[in-house]
N, C-alpha and C positions, 0 to 999 in steps of 0.2 A: 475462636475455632482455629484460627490462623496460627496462633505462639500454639496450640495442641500441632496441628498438622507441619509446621517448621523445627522447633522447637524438641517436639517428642517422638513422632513416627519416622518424619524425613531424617533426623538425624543420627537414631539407632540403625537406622537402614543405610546410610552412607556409610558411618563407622563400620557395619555390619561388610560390607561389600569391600571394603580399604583392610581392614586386618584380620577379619576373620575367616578367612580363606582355607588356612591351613589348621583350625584351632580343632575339627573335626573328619580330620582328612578322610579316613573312612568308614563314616558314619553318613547313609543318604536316604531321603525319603519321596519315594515316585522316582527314582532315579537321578536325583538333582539335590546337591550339596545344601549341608544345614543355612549356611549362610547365605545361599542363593535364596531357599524360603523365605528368610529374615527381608532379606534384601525387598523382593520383591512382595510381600505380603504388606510391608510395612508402607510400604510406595504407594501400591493400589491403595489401601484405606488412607493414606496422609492427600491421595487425590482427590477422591470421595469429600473426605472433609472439606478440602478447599473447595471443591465446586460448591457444596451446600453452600458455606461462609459467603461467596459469591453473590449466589443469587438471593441472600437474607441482606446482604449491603445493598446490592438492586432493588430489591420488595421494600427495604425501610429506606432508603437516599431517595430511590425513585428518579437519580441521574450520576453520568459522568461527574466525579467530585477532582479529578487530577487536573492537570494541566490541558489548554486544547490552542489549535494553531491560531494565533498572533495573540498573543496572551504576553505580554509585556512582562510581567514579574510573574512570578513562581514562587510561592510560599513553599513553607513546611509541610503541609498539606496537600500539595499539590507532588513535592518528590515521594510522600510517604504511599501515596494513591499510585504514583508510576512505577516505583519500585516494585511493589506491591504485583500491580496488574501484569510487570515484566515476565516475575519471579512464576506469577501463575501460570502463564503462557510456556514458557519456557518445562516448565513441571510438568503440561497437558500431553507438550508435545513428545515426552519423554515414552509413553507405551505406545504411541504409534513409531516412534522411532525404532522401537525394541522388535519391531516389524522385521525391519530389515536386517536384524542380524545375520551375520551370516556365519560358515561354518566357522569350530574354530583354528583350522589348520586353510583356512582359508587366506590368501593373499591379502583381502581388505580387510581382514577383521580388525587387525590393529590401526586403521584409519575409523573404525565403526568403534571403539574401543576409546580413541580418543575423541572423538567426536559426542560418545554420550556420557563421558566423564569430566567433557567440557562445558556442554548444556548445561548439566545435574550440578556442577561443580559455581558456574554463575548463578544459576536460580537461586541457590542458596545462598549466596552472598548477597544477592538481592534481597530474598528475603528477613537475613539477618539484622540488612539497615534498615527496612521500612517496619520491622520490629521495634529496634531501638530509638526510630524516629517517634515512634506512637508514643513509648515509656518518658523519650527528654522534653518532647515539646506538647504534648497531650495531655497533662500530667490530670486535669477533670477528672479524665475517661478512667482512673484508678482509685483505686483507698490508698490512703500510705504511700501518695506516690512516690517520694524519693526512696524510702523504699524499695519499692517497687524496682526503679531504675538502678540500683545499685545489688541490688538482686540478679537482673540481668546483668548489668556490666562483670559481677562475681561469677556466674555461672560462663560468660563469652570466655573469661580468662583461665579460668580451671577448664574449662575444653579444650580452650589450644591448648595446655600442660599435658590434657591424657593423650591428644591427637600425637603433640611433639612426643613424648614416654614410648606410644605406640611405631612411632616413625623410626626411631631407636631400636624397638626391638623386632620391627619388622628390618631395620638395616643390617641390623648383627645377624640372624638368623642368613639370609642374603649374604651376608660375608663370610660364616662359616662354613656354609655346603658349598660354596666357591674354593673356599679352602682344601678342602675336604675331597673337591672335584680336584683341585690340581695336584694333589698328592698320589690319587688316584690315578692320574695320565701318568705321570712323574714314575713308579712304580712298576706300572704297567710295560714302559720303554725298557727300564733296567731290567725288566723278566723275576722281578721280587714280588709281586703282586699278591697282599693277602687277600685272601675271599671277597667277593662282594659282599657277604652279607656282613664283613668288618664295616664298610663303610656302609653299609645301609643301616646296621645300628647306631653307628656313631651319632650321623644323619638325624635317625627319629630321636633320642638319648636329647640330644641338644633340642632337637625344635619340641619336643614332649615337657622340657624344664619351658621356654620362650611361651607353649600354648598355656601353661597353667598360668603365669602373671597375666597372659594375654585374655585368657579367659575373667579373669579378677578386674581388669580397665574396664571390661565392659559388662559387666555386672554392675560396676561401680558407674562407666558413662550413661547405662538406662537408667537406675535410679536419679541420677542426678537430670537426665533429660524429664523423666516423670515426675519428680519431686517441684521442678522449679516451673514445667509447665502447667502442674496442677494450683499450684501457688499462685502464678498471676494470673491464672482464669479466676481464681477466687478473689483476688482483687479487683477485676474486673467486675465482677458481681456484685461487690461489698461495694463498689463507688456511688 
């Protein structure tokens, strides 16, 4: 339930929150943007999951299986258990955080902004190692384990390609309305200024070409989130 809730909900929902911001500028539902839905629709249910997964590892372990103080050595099982329990912690406390947001023309929001893009941003790394700890050194608990492992290791490295792809064209878009803006100052001094709505075209023209490939990464990043988490729950099964 873990690779479903890491794996497939948490990570269309980060992706979702990281580049698709602009992909449905104005298109909203309840008054709050498509991607904000995605965002947090997918968070709530990846929480849910992990609480069940939790207390189904408590009802069948029936104890602490990680490391505990003065414990001399530390296995594999013991980081995969810490990781693990960090990554969940760190995820719980993310909707009570979302608490405190505050306005967004607000003074602190951009300390509240990095603050929950840093939580959300470890959890997941967290949970990305105490994933591939289960896959390298677990290998039982699977069918087909190597497999299996090199299944994830393929899908870790085709994420960073769409994440890097998406960083690219989330940076070029950022560097052409920069553009775009200083032509506009530039124009505006010399008393030559065309219309606003020249640059407000140009503007949408550009980010309207950037939203469609952008819109295609992540078609293509859920399938591959759903694809490959459906996969190793199945070999999980099949073990």
């Amino acid at each position: 339930m873990m690779v479903i809730a890491w794996l497939c909900l948490t990570s269309v929902a980060l992706y979702s929150a990281r580049f698709m911001r602009s992909a449905w500028p104005h298109t909203t539902i309840m008054g709050l943007k498509i991607w904000f839905h995605i965002h947090r629709t997918l968070n709530f249910l990846s929480v849910i999951v992990m609480v069940v997964s939790v207390l189904l590892v408590v009802l069948f372990k029936g104890r602490w299986t990680g490391p505990w103080f003065g414990d001399l050595q530390i296995g594999w099982g013991a980081w995969h258990s810490l990781a693990g329990a960090a990554s969940v912690f760190l995820a719980l406390t993310q909707p009570f955080g979302a608490l405190f947001r505050c306005g967004i023309d607000h003074p602190k929001r951009p300390l509240f902004n990095w603050a929950h893009r840093g939580v959300g941003l470890t959890a997941f790394v967290l949970a990305l190692f105490s994933i591939f700890i289960a896959l390298w050194k677990f290998k039982s608990h699977f069918a087909l384990a190597n497999f299996a492992l090199w299944l994830l290791i393929i899908f870790y490295i085709v994420a960073f390609l769409i994440i890097l792809a998406s960083e690219v064209l989330r940076s070029a878009e950022m560097k052409e309305h920069r553009r775009l803006d200083g032509i506009e100052m530039q124009t505006r001094v010399r008393g030559t200024t065309p219309s606003d709505a020249y640059y407000y075209h140009n503007k949408k023209n550009f980010s309207s070409k950037l939203s469609s490939i952008r819109k295609v990464l992540f078609i293509v990043s859920t399938l591959l989130c759903v694809g490959v988490s459906l996969l190793l729950v199945l070999l999980i099964l099949l073990h």
